[in-house]
C-alpha positions in Angstrom: 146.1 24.1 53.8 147.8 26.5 56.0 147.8 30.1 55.0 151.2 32.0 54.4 152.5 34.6 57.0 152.4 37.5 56.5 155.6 39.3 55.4 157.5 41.8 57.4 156.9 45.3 57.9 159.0 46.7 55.6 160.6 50.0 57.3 162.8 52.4 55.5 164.6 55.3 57.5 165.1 58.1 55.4 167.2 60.8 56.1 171.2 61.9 56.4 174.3 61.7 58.6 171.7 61.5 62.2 169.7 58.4 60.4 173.3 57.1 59.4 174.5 57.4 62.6 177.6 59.6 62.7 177.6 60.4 67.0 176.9 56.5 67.5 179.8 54.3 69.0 178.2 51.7 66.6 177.3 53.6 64.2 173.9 52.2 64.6 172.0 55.5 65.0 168.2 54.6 66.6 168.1 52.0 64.4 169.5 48.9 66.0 167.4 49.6 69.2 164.3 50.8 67.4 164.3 47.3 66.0 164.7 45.3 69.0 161.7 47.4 70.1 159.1 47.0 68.1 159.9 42.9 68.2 159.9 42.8 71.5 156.6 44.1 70.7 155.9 41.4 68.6 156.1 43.0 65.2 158.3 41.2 62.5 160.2 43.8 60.6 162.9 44.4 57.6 164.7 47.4 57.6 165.3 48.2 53.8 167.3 50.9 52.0 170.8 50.6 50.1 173.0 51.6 52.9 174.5 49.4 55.7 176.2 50.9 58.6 176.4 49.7 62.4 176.7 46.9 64.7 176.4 44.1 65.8 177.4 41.7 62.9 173.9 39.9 61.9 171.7 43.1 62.9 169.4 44.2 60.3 171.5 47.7 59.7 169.9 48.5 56.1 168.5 52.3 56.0 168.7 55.1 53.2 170.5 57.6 55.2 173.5 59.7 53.4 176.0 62.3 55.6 175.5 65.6 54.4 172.9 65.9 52.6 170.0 68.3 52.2 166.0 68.0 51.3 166.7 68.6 47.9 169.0 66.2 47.4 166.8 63.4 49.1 164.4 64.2 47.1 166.4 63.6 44.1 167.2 60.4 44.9 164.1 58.7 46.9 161.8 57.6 43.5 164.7 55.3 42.6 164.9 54.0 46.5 161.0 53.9 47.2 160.3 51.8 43.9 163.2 49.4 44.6 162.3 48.8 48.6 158.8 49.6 48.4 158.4 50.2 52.3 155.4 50.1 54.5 156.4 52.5 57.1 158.8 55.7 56.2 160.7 57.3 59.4 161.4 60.7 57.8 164.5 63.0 59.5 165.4 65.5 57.2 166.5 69.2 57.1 169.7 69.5 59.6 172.1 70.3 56.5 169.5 72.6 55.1 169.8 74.4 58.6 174.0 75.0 58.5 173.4 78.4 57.1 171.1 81.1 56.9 170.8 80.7 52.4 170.2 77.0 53.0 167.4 77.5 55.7 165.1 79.6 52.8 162.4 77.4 51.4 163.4 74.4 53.8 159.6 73.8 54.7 158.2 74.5 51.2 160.9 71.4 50.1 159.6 69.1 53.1 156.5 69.3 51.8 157.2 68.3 48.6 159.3 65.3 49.8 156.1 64.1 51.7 153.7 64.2 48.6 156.8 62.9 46.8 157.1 59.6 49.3 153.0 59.6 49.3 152.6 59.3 45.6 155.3 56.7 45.3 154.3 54.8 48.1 150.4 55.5 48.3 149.5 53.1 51.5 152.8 53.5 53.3 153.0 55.4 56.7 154.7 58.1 57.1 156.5 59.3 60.0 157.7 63.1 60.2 160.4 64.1 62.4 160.4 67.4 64.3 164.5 67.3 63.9 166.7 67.3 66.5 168.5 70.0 68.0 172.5 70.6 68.9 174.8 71.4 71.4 174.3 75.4 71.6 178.2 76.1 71.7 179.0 74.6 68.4 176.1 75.5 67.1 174.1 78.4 68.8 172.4 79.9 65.3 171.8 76.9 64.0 169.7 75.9 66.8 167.4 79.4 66.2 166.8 78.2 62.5 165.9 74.6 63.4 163.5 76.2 66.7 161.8 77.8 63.7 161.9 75.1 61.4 160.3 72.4 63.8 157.7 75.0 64.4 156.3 74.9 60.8 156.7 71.1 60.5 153.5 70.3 62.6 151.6 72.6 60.3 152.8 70.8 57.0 151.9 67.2 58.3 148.3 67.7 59.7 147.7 68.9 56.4 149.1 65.4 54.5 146.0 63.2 55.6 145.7 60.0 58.3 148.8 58.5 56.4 151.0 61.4 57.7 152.2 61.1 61.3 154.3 63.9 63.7 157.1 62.4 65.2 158.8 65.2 67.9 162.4 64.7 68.0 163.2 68.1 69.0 163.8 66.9 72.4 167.0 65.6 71.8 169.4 68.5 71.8 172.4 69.4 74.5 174.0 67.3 76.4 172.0 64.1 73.9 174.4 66.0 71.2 177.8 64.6 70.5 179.5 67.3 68.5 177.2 70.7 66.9 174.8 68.4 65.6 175.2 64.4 65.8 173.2 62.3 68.9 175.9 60.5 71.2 174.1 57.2 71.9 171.8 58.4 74.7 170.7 60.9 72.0 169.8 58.1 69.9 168.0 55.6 72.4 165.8 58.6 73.0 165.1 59.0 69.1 164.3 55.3 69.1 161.7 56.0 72.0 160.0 58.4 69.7 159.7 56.5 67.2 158.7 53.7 68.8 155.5 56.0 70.8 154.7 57.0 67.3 154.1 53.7 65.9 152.9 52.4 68.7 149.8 54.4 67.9 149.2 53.1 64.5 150.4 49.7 65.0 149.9 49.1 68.5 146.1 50.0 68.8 144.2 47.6 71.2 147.7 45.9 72.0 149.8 46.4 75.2 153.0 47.5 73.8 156.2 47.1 76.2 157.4 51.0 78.1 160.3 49.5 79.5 164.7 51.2 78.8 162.7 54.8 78.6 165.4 57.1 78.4 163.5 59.9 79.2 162.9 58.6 82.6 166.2 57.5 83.0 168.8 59.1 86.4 171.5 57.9 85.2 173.4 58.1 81.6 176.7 57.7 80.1 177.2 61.1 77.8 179.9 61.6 75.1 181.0 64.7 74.3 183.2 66.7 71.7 185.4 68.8 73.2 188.7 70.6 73.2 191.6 68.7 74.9 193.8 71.6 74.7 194.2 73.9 77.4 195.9 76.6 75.1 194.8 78.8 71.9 194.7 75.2 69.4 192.2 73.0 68.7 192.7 69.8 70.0 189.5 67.2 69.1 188.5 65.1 72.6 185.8 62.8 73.4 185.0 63.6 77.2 183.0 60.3 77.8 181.4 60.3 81.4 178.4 58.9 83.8 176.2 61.5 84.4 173.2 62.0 87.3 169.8 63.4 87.1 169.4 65.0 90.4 167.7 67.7 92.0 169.4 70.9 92.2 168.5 74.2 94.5 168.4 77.0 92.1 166.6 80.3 91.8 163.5 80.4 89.0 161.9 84.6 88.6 163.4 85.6 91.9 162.1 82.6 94.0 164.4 79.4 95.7 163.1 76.1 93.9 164.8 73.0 92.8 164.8 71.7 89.1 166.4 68.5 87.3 169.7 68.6 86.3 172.3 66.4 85.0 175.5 66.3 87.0 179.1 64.7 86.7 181.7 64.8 89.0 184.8 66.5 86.9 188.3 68.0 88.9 187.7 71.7 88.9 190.7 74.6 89.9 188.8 77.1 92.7 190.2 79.8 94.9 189.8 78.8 98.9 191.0 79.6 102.2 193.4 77.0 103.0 195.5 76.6 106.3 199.2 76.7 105.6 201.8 76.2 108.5 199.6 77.4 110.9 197.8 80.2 109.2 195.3 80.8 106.7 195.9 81.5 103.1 193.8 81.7 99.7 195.1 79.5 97.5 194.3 78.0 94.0 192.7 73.9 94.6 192.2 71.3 92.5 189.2 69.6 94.0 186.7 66.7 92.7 183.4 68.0 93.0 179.4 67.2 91.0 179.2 70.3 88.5 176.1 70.6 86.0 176.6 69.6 82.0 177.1 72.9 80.2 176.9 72.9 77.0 179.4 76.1 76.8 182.3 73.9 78.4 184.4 73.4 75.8 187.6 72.5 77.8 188.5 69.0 79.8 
């Protein structure tokens, strides 16, 4: 008699607005790709969860990710969701909302502690996956960005201490020009979460296998960046998505007083500059519009 297969690896991500997907064209967050991933890597898997946002139609979008919410209020809900789905794996991103201000910030790693033993009681042979959480775009959200730099730093020390079930996943990396607004991934952002995750499990459920390292965004030249900025030249806000290729070159630049050259990621945009320009015969300086590669900078808030 042939023996059953065994059922899919039952995946929950757990986690607000970033495992929702708000920044995504799709909506899809790192879930769509992180999928596709791990069966090219010849895992079966079922995302559970009760929500269902992104693309493309027949995709397996299920995932337990609500905009705005905070540790606490996780926590409140995820007996009810762990009982019903009863995952195998648990990719944890939580504490961005607890970040927004300096009150909410108090106590955050006290209360992501508690939501691990909370997920490891419920779920006892589940693995856990702990997100170092990702970063913003400095200009929207320059304090922010100091509270979650000193967040991620305690969240290393609060998951070696949770046993071999507990696992460190560093998304911290995404951050800048990954960020679509303050504090959602655009969808380079969130191929680059997907990569994480992916490393991570490789590790538990990839051991003595060959798992594929091909699409790593982190060793990509090239990327197409979407950005929230302000279309209006004057004193109003006026919402824009600046959408654009950009390059990963080498730039000269000066490091502690010496010439060296660093990786930077360029775009060509139309920028106004003062130059000498001949006029009739003569020489003035005049105002240009020119087309020339500038650096992202995350302080550009203007097309």
């Amino acid at each position: 008699m042939a023996s059953a297969a065994a059922p899919p690896l039952r995946i929950m991500p757990l986690g607000d607005s970033i495992t929702m997907g708000i920044g995504s064209a799709t909506t899809s967050s790192y879930r769509v790709d992180l999928q596709n991933r791990l069966r090219r890597a010849g895992l079966d898997v079922d995302f559970v969860g009760s929500q269902h946002d992104g693309a493309p139609a027949g995709a397996d979008l299920d995932h337990e990710g609500l905009s705005g919410w905070s540790i606490a209020q996780i926590a409140a809900r995820a007996d009810g969701w762990l009982a019903t789905y009863r995952p195998d794996v648990v990719l944890l991103q939580a504490g961005t909302n607890d970040m927004r201000t300096p009150s909410g910030a108090v106590g955050v790693t006290a209360r992501l502690s508690a939501l691990i033993d909370q997920i490891r009681a419920d779920v006892p042979a589940a693995e856990i996956f702990v997100a170092k959480i990702t970063g913003t775009r400095s200009t929207f959200a320059a304090a922010q960005q100091k509270r979650t730099d000193a967040y991620n730093a305690t969240v290393p020390g609060v998951v070696g201490g949770k046993g071999p079930h507990v696992h460190l996943v560093d998304q911290s990396t995404v951050k800048g020009i990954d960020i679509r607004d303050g504090l959602h991934p655009n969808d380079f952002g969130y191929a680059k979460m997907s990569w994480n995750w992916y490393q991570a499990m490789a590790g538990i459920f990839g051991a003595g296998t060959a798992w594929p390292k091909d699409n790593n965004p982190y060793a990509s030249t090239r990327g197409y960046f979407c950005h929230l900025v302000d279309g209006d030249p004057g004193p109003q806000w006026k919402a824009f998505f600046d959408c654009r290729w950009y390059y990963r070159t080498l730039v000269a630049t000066v490091v502690r007083g010496h010439s060296a050259k660093v990786w930077t990621w360029q775009t060509k945009r139309r920028v106004t500059e003062r130059r000498r320009v001949r006029v009739k015969g003569h020489y003035e300086t005049r105002s240009v519009t020119v087309s020339k590669w500038v650096p992202f900078d995350p302080n550009r808030l203007t097309l």
